[in-house]
Structures are given as structure tokens and as C-alpha cells.
C-alpha positions in Angstrom: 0.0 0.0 0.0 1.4 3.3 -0.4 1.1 5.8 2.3 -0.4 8.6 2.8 -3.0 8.3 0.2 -5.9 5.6 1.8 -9.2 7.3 4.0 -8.3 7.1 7.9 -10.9 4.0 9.3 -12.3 4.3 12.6 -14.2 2.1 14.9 -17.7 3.2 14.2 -21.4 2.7 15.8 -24.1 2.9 13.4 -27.3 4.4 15.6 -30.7 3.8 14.2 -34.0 5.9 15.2 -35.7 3.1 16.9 -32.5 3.4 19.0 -30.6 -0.1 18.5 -26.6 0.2 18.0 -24.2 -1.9 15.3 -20.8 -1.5 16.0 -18.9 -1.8 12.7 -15.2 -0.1 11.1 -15.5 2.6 8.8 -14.1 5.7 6.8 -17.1 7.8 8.5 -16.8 8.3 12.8 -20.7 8.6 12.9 -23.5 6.9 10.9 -27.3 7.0 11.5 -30.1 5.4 9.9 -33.9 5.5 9.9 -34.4 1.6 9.2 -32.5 -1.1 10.6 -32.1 -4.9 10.7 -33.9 -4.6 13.8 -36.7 -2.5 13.0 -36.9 -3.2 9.6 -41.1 -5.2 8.4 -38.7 -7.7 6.6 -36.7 -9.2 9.1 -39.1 -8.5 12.2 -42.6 -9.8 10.3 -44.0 -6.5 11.7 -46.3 -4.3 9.7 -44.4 -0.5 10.0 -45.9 2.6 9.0 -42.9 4.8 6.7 -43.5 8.2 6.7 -43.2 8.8 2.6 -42.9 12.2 2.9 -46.0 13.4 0.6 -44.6 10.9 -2.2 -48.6 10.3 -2.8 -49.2 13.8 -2.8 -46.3 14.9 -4.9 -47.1 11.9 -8.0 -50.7 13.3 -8.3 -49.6 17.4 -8.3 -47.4 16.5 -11.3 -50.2 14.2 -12.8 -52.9 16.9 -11.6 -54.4 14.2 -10.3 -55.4 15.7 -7.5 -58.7 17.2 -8.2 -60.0 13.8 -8.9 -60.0 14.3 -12.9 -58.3 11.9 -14.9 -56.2 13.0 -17.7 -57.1 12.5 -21.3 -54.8 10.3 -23.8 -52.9 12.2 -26.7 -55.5 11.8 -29.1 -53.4 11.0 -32.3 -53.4 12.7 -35.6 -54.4 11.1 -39.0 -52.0 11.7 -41.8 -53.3 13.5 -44.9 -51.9 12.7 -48.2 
């Protein structure tokens, strides 16, 4: 290896919001997560509400599907000759 050119690598502790710890070694001194092994629907067989951050909302603004109204297909042109 040649020096002074790898990332320094630190013990780290990954902290996730339901508040369970993973020690691990990394380049970063602090990581923190939302969603964790332990938290996570997949591994715990749990259902879990994720806030989606008005994803919903957002799809039918730029769809303007919000009103209810559904858009109307391209109608498509004949060609004259």
C-alpha cells in the first residue's frame, strides 16, 4: 500500500431511530439510519408505518391528479396525403 494516500478507518457505531446500536469499522466516525435490521417489516414480520414524505401527494400534483379528474390520452393525428 502506499502511504499517505488511503481514508483514515475508525471504529464506528451505526445508531438507528428506533435506537438499537451496530458497532462496525469505517471511513465515516458517525453513521445514523432510519431503518434497521432490527426495526426493519422484513426481518421482524411486523407491519411498520414509513412516513413517505407526501410521495402520494407529490405523483398526483405532477399528474394533476389531485382534483379527482383523470387525464385525457394524446389523441393521435391522421396523416393526410
Amino acid at each position: 500500500m502506499k502511504a499517505d494516500i488511503h481514508p483514515k478507518y475508525y471504529d464506528t457505531v451505526i445508531t438507528c431511530a428506533c435506537g438499537a446500536t451496530h458497532p462496525i469499522r469505517s471511513t465515516k466516525k458517525a453513521i445514523s439510519v432510519e431503518i434497521c435490521s432490527a426495526c426493519h417489516p422484513f426481518f421482524t414480520g411486523k407491519q411498520k408505518l414509513i412516513d413517505t414524505a407526501g410521495r402520494i401527494e407529490r405523483f398526483r400534483r405532477k399528474y394533476k391528479l389531485a382534483s379527482g379528474s383523470t387525464a385525457k390520452p394524446a389523441e393521435k393525428k391522421s396523416k393526410s396525403q
